[in-house]
GUDRENDREN-199694 format. One record per residue: z, y, x of N, C-alpha, C in turn; residue in three letters. Coordinates in steps of 0.05 Angstrom, whole numbers, plus 5000, padded with zeros to 4 digits. Each point is the difference from the previous one (the first is absolute). Layout:
% GUDRENDREN-199694
ZYXZYXZYXALA;...
% end
This chain:
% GUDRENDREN-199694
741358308552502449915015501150235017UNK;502550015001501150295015500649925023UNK;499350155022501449995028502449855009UNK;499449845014503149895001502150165022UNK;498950145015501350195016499250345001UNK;502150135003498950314990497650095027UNK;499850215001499150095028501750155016UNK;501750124991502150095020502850004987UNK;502149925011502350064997501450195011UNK;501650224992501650195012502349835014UNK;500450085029501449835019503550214991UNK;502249755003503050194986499750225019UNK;499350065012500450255020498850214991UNK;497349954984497950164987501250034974UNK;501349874994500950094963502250235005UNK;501849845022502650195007500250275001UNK;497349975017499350365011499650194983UNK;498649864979498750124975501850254988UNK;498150215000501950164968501249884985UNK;498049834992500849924969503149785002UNK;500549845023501249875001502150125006UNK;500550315018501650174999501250034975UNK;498450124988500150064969501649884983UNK;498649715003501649814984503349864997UNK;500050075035503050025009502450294984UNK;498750144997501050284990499949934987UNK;499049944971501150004974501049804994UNK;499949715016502049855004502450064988UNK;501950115029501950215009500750144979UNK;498450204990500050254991500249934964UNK;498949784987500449994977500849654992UNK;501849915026500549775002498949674985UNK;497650165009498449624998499849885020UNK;498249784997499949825025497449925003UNK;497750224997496849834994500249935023UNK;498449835007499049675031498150205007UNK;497849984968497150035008497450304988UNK;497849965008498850144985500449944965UNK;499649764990500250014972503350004991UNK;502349985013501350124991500650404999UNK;498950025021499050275000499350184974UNK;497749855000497450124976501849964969UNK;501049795010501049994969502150134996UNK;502150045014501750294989499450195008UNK;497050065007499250335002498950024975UNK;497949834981500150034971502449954976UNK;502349945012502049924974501450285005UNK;500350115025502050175004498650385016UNK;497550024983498350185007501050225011UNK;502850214979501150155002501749975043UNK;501349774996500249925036497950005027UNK;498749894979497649955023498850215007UNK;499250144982498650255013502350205012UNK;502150054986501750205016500249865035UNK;500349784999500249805030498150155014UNK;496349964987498750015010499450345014UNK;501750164978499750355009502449955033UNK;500749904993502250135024500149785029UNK;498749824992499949775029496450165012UNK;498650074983497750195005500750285015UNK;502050154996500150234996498950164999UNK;499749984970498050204989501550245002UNK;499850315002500550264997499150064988UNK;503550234976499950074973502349944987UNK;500650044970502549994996498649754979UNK;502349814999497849754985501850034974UNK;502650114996501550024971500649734997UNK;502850004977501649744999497649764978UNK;498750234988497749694981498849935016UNK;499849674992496749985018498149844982UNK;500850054975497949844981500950124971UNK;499050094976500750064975497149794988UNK;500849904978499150024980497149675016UNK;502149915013498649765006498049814994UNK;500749834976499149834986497650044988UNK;498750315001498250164986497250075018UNK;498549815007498250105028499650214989UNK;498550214983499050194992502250245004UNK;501949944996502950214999501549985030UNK;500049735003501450095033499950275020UNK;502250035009499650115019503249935024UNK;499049985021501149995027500650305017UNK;502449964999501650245017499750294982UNK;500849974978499150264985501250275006UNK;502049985015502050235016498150105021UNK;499349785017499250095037498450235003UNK;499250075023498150254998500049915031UNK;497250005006498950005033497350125005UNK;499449985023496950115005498549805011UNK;497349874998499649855014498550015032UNK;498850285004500050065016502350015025UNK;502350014996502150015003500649765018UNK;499649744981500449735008497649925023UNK;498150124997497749945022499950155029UNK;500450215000501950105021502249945012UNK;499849715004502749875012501250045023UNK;497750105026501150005019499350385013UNK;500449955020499250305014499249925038UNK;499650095006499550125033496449905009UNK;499549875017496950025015499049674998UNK;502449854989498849664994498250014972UNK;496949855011498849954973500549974979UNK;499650184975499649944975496649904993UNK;499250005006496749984993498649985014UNK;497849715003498950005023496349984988UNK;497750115002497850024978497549875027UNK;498449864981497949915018498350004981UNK;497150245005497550014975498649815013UNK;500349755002496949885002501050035039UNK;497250065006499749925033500350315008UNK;500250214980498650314997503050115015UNK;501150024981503250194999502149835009UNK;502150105015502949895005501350245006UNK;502949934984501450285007503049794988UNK;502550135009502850104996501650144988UNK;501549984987501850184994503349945001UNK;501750195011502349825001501550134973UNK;502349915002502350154967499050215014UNK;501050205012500750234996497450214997UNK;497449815013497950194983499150034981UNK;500649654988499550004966501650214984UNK;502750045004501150134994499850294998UNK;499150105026499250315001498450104974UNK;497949745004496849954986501150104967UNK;501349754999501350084967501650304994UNK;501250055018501450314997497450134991UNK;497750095015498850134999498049964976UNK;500149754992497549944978501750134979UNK;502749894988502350064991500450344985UNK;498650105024500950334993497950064987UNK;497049915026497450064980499049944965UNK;502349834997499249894971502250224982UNK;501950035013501450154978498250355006UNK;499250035023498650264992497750044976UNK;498749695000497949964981501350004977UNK;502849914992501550074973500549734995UNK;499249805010501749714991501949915005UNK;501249914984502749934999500149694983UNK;503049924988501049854989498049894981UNK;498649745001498749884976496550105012UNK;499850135002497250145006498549735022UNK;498250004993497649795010498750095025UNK;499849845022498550055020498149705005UNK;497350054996499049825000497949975030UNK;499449855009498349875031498249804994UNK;498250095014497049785010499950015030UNK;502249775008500550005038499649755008UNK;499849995024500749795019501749885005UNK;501849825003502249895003500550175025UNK;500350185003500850075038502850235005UNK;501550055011501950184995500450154986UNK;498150175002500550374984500249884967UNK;498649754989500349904981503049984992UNK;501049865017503249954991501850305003UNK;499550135011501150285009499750124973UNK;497550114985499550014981501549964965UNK;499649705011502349904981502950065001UNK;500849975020503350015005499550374989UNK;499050135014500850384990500149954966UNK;498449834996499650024964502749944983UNK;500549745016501949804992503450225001UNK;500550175031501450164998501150184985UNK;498050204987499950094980500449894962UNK;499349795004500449914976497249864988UNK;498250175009497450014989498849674999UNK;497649894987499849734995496949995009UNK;500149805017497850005028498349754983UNK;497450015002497449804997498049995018UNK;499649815007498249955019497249784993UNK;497750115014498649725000497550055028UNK;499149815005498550015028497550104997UNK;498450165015497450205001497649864991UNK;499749704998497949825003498849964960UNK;502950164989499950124970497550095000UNK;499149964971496950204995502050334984UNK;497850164997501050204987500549954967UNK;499049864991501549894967501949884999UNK;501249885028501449744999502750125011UNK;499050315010503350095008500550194972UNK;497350084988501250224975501449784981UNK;499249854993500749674988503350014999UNK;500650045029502850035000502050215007UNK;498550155028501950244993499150234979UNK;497750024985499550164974502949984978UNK;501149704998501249994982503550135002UNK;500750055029501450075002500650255016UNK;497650174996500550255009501450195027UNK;499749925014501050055026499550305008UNK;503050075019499850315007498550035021UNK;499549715010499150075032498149755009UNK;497349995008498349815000500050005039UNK;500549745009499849965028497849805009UNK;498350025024498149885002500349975032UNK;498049845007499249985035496850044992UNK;500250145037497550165002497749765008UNK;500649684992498249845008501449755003UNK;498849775004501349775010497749795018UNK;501549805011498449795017500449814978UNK;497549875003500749794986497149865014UNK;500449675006498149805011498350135029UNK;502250275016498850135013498250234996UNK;499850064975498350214992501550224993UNK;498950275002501150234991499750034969UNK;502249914982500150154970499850234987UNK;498150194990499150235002501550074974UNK;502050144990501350074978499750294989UNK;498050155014499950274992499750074977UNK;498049914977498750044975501749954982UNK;501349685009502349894981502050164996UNK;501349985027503350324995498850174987UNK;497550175010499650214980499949994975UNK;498549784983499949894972502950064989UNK;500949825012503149824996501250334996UNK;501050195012500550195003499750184985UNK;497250114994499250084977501049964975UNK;499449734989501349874974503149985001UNK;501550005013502650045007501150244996UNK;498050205016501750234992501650185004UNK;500749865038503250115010498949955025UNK;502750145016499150055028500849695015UNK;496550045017500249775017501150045030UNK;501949765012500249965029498449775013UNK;498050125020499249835013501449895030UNK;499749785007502249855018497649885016UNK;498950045033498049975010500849735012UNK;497649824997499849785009498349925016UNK;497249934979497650005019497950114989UNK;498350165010497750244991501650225006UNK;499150194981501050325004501850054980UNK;502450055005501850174966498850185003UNK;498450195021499150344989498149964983UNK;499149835003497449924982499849914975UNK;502849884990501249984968501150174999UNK;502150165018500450224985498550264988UNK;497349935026498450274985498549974971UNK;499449664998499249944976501749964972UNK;502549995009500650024978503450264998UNK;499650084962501050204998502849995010UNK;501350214995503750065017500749685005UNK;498950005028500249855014501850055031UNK;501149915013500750015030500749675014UNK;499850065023501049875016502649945008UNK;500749785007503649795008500650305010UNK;499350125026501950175026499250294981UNK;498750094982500050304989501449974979UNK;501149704972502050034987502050105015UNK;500449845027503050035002500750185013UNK;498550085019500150265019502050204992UNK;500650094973501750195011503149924997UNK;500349775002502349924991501749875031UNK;501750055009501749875020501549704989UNK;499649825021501649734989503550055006UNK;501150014978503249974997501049694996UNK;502850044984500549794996498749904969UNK;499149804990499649844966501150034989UNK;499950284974501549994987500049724982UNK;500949944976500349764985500350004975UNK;499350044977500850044972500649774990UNK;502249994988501049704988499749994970UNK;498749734997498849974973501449774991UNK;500950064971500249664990499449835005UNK;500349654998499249855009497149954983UNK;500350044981497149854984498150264997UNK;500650225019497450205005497449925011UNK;497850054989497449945013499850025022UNK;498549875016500149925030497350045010UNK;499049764983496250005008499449954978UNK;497349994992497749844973498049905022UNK;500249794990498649815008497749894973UNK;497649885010497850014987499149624990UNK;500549884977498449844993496849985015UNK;499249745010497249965005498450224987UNK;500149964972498550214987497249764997UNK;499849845002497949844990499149954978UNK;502350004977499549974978499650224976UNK;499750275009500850244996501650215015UNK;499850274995500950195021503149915007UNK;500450045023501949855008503550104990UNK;501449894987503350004999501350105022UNK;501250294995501750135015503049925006UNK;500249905009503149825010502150135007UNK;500950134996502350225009503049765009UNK;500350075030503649825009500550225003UNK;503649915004502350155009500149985024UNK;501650225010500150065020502249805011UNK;502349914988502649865010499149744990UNK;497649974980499149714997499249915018UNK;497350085013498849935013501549995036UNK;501250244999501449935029501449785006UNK;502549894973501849765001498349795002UNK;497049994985499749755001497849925024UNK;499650265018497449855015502850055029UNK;501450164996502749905025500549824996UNK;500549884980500749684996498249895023UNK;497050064988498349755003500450025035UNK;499450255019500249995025502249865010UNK;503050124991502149865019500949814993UNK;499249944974501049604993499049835001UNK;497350144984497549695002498450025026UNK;499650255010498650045033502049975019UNK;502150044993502250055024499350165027UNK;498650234988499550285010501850115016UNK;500950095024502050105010499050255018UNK;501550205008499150255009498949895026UNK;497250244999498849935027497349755004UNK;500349844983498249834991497550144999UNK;498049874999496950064998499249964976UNK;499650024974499149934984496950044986UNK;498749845000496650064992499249924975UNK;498350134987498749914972497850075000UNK;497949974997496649994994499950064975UNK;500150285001499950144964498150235004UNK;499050084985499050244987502350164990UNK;498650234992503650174983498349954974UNK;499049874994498649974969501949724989UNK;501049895012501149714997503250075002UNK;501749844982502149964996502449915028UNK;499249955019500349905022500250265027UNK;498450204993500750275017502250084990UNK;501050064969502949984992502749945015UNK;499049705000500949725009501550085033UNK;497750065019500750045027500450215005UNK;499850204980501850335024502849874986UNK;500749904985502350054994501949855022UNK;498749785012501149945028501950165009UNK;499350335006500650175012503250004982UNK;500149934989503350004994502449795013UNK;498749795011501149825019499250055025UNK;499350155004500150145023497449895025UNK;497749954982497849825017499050185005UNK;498449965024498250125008496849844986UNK;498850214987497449934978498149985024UNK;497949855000498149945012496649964975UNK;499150354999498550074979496649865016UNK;498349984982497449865007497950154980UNK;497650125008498850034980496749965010UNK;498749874983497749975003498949674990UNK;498349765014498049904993502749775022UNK;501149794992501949765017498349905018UNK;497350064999498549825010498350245016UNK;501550175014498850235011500650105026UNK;499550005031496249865000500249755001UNK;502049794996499549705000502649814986UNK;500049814998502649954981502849995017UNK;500150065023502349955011501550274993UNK;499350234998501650194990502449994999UNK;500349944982502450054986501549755026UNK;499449845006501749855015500550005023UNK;497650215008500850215032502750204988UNK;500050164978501150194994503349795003UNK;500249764987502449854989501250035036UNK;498249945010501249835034500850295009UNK;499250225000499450225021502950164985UNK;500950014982502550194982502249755005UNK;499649705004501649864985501550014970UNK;498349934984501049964976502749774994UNK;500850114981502049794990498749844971UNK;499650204979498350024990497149994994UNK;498149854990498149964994499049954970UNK;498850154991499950014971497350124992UNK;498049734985496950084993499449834979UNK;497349964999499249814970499949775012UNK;499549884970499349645001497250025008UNK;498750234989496950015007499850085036UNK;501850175004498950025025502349765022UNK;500949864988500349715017497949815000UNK;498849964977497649834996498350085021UNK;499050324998498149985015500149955029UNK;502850105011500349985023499349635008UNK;500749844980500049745004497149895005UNK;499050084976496549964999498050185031UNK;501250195005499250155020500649845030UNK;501349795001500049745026502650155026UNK;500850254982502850195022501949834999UNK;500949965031502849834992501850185020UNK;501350214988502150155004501849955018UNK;500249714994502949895016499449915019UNK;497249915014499349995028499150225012UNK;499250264987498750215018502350285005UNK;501649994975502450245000502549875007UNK;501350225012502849935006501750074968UNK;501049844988501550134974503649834988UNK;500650035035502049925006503250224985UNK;499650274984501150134992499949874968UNK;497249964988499950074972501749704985UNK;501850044988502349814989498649994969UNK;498850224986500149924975496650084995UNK;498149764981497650154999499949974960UNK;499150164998500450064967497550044985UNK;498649914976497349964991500250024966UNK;499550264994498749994978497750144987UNK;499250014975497650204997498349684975UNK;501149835010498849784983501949735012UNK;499849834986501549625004498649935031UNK;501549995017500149905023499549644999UNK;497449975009499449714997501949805015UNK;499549754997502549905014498149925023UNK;497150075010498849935017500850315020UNK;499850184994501550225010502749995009UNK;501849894987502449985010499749795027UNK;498949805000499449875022498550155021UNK;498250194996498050145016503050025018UNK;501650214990502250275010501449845017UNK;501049755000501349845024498849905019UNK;496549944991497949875017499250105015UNK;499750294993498650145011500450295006UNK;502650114989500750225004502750035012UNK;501749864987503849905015501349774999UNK;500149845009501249814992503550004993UNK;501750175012502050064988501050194986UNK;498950174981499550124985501249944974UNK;502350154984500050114976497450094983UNK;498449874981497150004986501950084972UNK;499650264993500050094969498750004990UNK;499049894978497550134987501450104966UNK;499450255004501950184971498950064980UNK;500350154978498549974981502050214969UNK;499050224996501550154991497650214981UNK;500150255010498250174996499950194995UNK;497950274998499550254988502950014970UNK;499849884993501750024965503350045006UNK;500849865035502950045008500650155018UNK;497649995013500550095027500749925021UNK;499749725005502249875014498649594987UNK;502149905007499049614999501649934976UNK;499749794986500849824987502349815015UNK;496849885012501249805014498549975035UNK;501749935015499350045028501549855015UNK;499650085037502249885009503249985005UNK;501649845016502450135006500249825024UNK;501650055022501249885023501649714995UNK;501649914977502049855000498349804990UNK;497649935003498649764986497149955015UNK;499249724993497449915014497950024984UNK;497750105013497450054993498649845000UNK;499549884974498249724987496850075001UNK;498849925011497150004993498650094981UNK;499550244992498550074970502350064976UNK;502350085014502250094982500450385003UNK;501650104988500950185013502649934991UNK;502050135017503049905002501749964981UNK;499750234989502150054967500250194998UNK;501050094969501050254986501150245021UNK;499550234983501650245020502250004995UNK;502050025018502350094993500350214972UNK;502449954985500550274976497349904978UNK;498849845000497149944984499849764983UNK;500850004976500349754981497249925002UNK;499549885021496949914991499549694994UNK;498849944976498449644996498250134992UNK;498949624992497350024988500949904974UNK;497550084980501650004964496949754994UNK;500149924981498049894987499250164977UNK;497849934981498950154981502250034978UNK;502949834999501250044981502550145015UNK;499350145024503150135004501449885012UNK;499249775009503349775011499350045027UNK;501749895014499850025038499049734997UNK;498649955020498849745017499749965022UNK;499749745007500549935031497849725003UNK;498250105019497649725002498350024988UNK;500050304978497150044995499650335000UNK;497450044989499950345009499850054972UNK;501150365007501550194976498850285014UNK;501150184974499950195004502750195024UNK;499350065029502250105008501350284984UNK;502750014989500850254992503149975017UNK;500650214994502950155003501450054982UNK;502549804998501850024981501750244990UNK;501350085021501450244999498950175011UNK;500950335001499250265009500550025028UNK;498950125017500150095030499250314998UNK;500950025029500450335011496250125002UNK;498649885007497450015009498249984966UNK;501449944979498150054979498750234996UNK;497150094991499850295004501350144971UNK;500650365012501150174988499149964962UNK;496649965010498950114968496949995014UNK;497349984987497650045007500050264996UNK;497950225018499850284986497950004989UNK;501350184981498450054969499949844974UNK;502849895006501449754981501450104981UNK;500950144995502450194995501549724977UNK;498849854987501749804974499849735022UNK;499749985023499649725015498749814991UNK;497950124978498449744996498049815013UNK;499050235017498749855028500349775023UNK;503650174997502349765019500249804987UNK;500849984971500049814989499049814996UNK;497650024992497949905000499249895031UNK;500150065020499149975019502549745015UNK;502449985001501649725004502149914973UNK;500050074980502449944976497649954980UNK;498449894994498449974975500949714994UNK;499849845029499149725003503649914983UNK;501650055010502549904995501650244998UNK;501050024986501950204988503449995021UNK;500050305015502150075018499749855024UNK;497249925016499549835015498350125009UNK;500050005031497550165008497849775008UNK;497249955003498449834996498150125024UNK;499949865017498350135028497450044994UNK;498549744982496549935004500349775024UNK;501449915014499149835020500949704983UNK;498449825011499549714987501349895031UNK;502949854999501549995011501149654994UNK;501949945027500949695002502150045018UNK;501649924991503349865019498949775013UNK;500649895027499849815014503049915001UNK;499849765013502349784997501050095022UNK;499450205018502150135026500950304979UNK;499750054984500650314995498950145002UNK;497649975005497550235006499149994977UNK;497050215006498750054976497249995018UNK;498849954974496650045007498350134976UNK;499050235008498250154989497349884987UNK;499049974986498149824990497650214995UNK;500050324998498550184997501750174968UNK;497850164997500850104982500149964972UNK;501349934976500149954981497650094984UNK;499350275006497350014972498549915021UNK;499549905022498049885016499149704995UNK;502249934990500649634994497549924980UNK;499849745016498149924977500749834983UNK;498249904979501949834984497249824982UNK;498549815026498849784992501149814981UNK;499750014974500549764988503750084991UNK;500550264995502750074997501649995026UNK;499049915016501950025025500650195015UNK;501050135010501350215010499349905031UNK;497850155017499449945034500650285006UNK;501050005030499950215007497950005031UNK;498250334993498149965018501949995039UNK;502149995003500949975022499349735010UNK;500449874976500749645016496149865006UNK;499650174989496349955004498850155031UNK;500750245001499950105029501549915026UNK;501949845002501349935012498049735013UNK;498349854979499849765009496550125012UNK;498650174985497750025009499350165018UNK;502050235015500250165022501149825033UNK;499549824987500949805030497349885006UNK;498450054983497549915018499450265010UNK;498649915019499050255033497450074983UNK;498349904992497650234980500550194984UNK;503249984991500750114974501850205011UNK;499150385004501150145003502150074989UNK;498649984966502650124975498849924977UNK;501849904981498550004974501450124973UNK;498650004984501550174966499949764985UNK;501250004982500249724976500350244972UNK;498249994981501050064975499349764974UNK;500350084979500849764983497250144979UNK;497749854992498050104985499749924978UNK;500450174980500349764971497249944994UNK;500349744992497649884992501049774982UNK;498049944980499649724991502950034980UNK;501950074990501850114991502549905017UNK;499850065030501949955019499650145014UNK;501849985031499450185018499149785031UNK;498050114999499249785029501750185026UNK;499149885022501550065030497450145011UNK;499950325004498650075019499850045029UNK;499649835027500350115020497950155023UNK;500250245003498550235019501349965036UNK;498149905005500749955030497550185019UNK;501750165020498950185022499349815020UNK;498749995018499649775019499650065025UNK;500549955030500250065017496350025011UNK;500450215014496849985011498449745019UNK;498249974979499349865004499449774995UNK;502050004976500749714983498550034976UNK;499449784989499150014964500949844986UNK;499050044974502049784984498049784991UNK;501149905014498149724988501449824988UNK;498349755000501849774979502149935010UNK;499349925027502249835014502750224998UNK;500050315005502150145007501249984966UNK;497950064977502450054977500949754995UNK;498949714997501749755011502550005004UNK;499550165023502849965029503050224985UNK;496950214987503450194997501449884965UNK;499149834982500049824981502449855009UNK;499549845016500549795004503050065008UNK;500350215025501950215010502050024963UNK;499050164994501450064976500949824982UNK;498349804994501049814981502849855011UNK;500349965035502049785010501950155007UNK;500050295018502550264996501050094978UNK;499350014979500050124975500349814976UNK;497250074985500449724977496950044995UNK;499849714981497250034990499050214983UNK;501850214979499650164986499050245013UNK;501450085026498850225019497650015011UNK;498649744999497649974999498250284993UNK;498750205011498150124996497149884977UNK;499250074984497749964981497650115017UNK;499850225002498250115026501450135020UNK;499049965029500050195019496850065010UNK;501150255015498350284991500450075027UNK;498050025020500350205026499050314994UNK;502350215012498750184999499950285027UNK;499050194999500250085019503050235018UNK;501250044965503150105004501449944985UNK;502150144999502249984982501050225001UNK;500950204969501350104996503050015008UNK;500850295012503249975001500650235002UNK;502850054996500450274993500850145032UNK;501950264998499750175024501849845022UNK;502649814988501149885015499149745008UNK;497449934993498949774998501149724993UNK;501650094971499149774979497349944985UNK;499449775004497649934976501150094974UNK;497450014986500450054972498449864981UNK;501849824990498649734992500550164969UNK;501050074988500250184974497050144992UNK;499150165015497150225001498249795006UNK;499649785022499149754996498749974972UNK;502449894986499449804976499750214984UNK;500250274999498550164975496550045005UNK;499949995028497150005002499149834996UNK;500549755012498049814987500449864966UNK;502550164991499450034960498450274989UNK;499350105027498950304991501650184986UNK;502250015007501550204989500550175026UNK;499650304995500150175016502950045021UNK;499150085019502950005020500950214995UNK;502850214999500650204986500450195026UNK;500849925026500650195025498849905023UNK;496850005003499749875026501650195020UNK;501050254998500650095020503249905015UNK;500849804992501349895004499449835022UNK;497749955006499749775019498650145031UNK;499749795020499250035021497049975000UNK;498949884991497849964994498549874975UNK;500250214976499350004984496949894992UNK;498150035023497249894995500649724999UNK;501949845006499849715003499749874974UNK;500850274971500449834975497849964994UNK;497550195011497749934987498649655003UNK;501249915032499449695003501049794986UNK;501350084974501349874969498349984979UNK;498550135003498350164970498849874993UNK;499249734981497849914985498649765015UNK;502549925015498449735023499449704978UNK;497350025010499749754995500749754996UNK;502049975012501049755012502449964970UNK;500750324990502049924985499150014965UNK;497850005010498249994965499749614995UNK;500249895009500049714994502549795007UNK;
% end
């Protein structure tokens, strides 16, 4: 039964204010319609793409010459292209402001705090800027990082981005196979590292690794001091230096800017890599800027000066996500280390003490905060933060209740859902609509998105495959090392022909929302039925014993039974009465088919570096089929607690 009342409504004063509702007034006006609402919105931003996005370049102002096309060869996801004239820089666009007001505000843990305003990021970039073209990189050329989420990171990027050159990143907590894995494949002029990190309060010792990493690489390293010694990686490893001896001989001027086509490489971004060495993702530079500006000043209603926060790694699609803030003119509020470091209020001292507007983390790390007995909204002042935003996995609808209970009660609750493959959401929030319990809001703007059934048709009231009808700006360039796109292809156009096909196992609700059900090759399919392991975690993570659990589907008997792996709070065990309870739970939230065949306590769970589970590597272990990249994960020893259990031999 659905909610009979949402949890928050945007008050007319709150929609008014909105970008988006700005917005909406402008093209009103400007290409004389009359949309009311968000869904009249959405819907002539997919009938009338070529409008919508030009709207969206110039109510943004983006900088650059955007040229009179703004779409060729439409109808063609594979052939599209958007703005085939323009030429900008994206560095350019992130440099929005200038003088001594915050651009970047960094907190390592309890360890480090530091500042930076525009105009020193800026210096920063001049000078990285020159050092790279002395090293000989230029246009297209690869600069690849194993950093911290913390300034010099984004500094880094922007000099790259300036030049032309195409920036990759992933976070230090990488093993050394797991960064050759990915930056091996794409050859980089310049390998960047930190001389260490905090993490759970401990000093992260990275000396051996950079040097490895380095070695096999090939090219000259910069080290960027954090915590430990950079003299101490630099002496270990070969043509190496330090952040202040790259740049030293260079004076900060003004940014120069090289302007690139719109569909020039930007970043490569990295598939999990769970299932094999990981898919090199190559976006555009004018892709990815239009569509994650979008996402700040329409669906965030981002405005200069704002605080904006995200709980990312630079290994995750989501560090992307939040420098690009810096084009709406936010002030970033970077975090790096352990959320729960030295205690869980962290991050919600950090929210009160900057004033955030912004708030943006997982479903997992809402749970825990919930399970962890923190109630935010009696101990912090968080009288600034207007929007809090959750993805990384399906936001339970016991979570969405947490966030009003316990964290804001008047609060905008997004929970979004997009990914590594766009760069950017699907589907997420927006200001001009109410936030249903266990929904997320609707489609992106510019984004033909439904759900299809196994024969291709759209549906409504049951779950499908989410795809994308038409082409968007944020599709990537090409995989590298594709050269005939059969990778890409294969990877969203196999399922349905000129249709892009996400993998997520997806539902329309009777408000317009959607609900994530998990992932499509994750689904199980007891008795032909199509479950998705979302709607099974949702009901058994509300009991207080039950930390976290995995569901995979085990063939047997010439079917597939319901496997469920439950973590358990200390202290707790599983006894009759609890798997009963979590049975019982599931059969009356859910259905009787979700029913688990066995549950299984164990002592972890696999998940990868951004901490998704990985219910995929799961179910090859316990079929004994070998996992192809543990270096993909955060803790790879957990698969061995899969291997040959008893429990699943009868």
């Amino acid at each position: 039964m659905q909610d009979q009342q949402p949890l928050w409504t945007p008050s007319e004063e709150f929609r008014r204010q909105s970008p988006m509702f700005s917005f909406m007034q402008e093209c009103n006006q400007r290409f004389g319609l009359s949309m009311p609402d968000f869904c009249g919105l959405h819907a002539w931003s997919i009938a009338d793409r070529e409008n919508f996005w030009t709207a969206v370049w110039d109510f943004c102002g983006i900088k650059g010459k955007r040229g009179e096309r703004a779409l060729i060869n439409g109808d063609l996801m594979l052939e599209a292209r958007f703005f085939p004239d323009a030429e900008l820089n994206f560095a350019e666009n992130l440099l929005s402001r200038s003088g001594e007001g915050d651009a970047l505000v960094f907190w390592g843990e309890d360890k480090v705090r530091d500042r930076w305003s525009w105009d020193r990021l800026a210096a920063m970039v001049s000078r990285l800027q020159q050092a790279y073209r002395a090293l000989g990189i230029g246009k297209g050329d690869r600069v690849a990082a194993m950093m911290p989420n913390m300034p010099e990171t984004i500094a880094c990027m922007l000099a790259a981005a300036s030049i032309g050159a195409i920036w990759s990143s992933c976070s230090p907590d990488f093993g050394e196979q797991g960064v050759m894995d990915r930056f091996g494949q794409i050859e980089p002029k310049l390998f960047i590292a930190c001389s260490g990190y905090w993490y759970g309060g401990k000093l992260q010792d990275v000396t051996s690794k950079v040097s490895a990493i380095a070695q096999r690489l090939n090219v000259p390293t910069l080290v960027v001091p954090y915590a430990g010694s950079a003299d101490a990686v630099v002496a270990a490893t070969p043509d190496a230096r330090t952040l202040d001896a790259f740049v030293a001989p260079f004076e900060a001027k003004a940014v120069e800017f090289v302007a690139v086509p719109f569909s020039h490489p930007l970043f490569i971004l990295f598939s999990s890599g769970t299932t094999g060495v990981p898919k090199c993702i190559v976006h555009s530079t004018g892709g990815a800027l239009l569509q994650l500006i979008k996402e700040h000043r329409l669906h965030c209603g981002v405005v200069p000066g704002e605080k904006v926060f995200y709980f990312t790694t630079c290994g995750w699609m989501m560090w992307n996500w939040l420098v690009t803030g810096l084009a709406a003119g936010a002030t970033l509020c970077l975090y790096d280390g352990s959320p729960f470091a030295p205690d869980g209020n962290i991050l919600f001292d950090y929210a009160q003490e900057e004033k955030f507007a912004l708030f943006g983390t997982s479903a997992k790390y809402i749970d825990a905060v919930r399970k962890s007995g923190l109630t935010p909204r009696t101990s912090h002042d968080l009288s600034s933060l207007r929007l809090m935003t959750s993805t990384g996995s399906p936001l339970s609808p016991e979570g969405f209740s947490f966030v009003y209970e316990g964290i804001k009660d008047d609060v905008q609750l997004a929970s979004i859902s997009g990914g590594t493959d766009i760069v950017s959401c699907f589907v997420l929030g927006n200001p001009l609509q109410p936030v249903w319990r266990g929904e997320i809001q609707g489609p992106g703007l510019g984004l033909a998105v439904d759900v299809w059934n196994e024969d291709g048709k759209p549906v409504r009231g049951e779950k499908g495959e989410l795809v994308c009808a038409k082409a968007f700006p944020s599709m990537p360039v090409m995989f590298w090392n594709d050269p005939e796109r059969a990778k890409y292809h294969a990877a969203y156009f196999e399922r349905f022909d000129n249709v892009w096909c996400h993998g997520d196992f997806a539902e329309w609700t009777e408000h317009g929302g959607l609900i994530i059900h998990g992932r499509s090759d994750a689904t199980l399919n007891p008795g032909g039925v199509r479950i998705g392991t979302a709607e099974i975690y949702n009901q058994v993570e509300q009991i207080p014993e039950i930390l976290e659990a995995l569901c995979i589907g085990q063939d047997w008997d010439d079917d597939v039974r319901v496997v469920l792996f439950v973590r358990l709070a200390a202290g707790a065990s599983l006894t009759e009465e609890l798997v009963k309870a979590m049975k019982t739970l599931i059969r009356t939230g859910a259905s009787p088919r979700h029913v688990p065949a066995k549950i299984i306590a164990v002592a972890d769970i696999p998940r990868t570096k951004s901490g998704k589970i990985v219910e995929l590597a799961v179910r090859d272990v316990v079929h004994g089929r070998p996992v192809k990249n543990k270096e993909a994960l955060a803790n790879p020893e957990a698969l061995d607690l899969f291997a040959g259990l008893e429990e699943l031999k009868t």
